[in-house]
N, C-alpha and C positions, 0 to 999 in steps of 0.2 A: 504494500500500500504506500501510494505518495502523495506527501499534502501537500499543499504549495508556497512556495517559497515566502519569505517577508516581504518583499515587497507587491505581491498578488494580495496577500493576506489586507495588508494595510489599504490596498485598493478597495477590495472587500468591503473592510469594514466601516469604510466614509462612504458606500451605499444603502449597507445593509444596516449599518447601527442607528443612523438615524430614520430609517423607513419602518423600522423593529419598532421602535421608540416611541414615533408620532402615531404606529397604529396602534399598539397596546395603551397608551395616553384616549386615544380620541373612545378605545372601547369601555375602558374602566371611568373616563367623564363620562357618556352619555349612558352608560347603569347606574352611576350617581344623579344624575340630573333624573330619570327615569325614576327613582326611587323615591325622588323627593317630591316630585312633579303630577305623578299618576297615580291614580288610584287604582286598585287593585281589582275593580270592578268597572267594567267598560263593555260596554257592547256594540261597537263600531264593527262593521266588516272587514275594513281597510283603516290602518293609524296604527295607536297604541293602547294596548293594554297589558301593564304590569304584573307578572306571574314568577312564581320560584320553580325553577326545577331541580327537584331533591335529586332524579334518576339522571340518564347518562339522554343520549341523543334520543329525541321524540319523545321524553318524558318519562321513556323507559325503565320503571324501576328494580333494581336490583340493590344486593346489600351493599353496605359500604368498601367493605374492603374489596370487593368484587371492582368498584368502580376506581379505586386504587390502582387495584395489579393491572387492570386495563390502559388507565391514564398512564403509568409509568410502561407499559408495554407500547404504545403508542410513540409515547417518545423514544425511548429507547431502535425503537425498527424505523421511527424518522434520521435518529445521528447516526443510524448503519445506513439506513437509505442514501443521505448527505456525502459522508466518507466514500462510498461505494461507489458513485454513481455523478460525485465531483460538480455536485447542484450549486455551485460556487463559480460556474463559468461567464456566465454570461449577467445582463443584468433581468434577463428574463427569470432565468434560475432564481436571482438572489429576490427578484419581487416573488416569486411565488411562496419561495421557505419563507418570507418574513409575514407574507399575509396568515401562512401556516401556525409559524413559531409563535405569532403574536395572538390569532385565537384563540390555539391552542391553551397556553398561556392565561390569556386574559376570561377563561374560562376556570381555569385551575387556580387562579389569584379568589373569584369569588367562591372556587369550592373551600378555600384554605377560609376563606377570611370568614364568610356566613355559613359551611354546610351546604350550602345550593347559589345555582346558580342563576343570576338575575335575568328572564328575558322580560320585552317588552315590545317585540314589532310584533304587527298580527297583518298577515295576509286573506281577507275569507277565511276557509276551514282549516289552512297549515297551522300546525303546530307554532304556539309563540316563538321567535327567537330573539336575537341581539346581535351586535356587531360583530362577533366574535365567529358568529356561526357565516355570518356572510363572508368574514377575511377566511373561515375554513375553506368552506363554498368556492369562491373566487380561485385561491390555490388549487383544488382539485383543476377546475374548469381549465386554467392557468397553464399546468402539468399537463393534462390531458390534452390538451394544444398541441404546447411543448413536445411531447413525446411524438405523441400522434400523427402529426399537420406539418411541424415548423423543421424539425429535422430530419423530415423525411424529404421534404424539399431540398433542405440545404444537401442532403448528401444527395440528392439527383444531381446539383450541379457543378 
């Protein structure tokens, strides 16, 4: 395995550290403003309405320590994912992991801080969510390009 040198790294990082930053910033202010702002009760089709979610993705619940070994297994198969697969190339890679990381993250910051975690957008019937679930969102869509679309082209030419 090889990582990349110091000066790629410091490149890196004057994309990815502040793009990590502003997104985990802008997720955990608008669950504070949402908290403070919404009532818990709404019945809008489209907007906000403020809800907890104790369980994992879609409200799904399972024990806690179940949603532990998950969370930490998640992360864990993303820094093999990372290392393996050199998602530090481009700046397409590094928007994708930061939209991920900072999800990710910004999801596990309200499980640490409340027990659950804060959503508040409501589409129609989907399940509530929050910023955090769009920057996951976003990265799949993001990757699934990436992988799929963009450098399949480039190695066509």
């Amino acid at each position: 395995m090889k990582f990349a040198r110091a000066p790629e790294l410091d490149r890196i990082w004057k994309f990815f550290g502040p793009l990590f930053l502003i997104l985990i910033s802008a997720d955990q202010i608008s669950k504070w403003w949402a908290v403070k702002n919404l009532d818990s009760i709404n019945d809008q089709n489209i907007g906000m309405a403020l809800s907890y979610n104790d369980g994992i993705v879609f409200g799904l619940n399972l024990p806690i320590w179940m949603i532990w070994v998950l969370t930490v297994a998640v992360f864990g198969l993303g820094i093999w994912l990372v290392i393996e697969n050199k998602l530090w190339r481009d700046h397409w890679h590094l928007t994708g992991l930061a939209l991920l990381l900072a999800g990710a993250m910004g999801n596990t910051i309200d499980r640490f801080r409340f027990g659950y975690v804060v959503d508040f957008l409501k589409v129609y019937w989907w399940p509530t969510f929050n910023l955090a679930d769009v920057f996951i969102v976003s990265a799949v869509a993001l990757f699934a390009w990436e992988f799929l679309i963009r450098e399949n082209v480039l190695e066509d030419l």
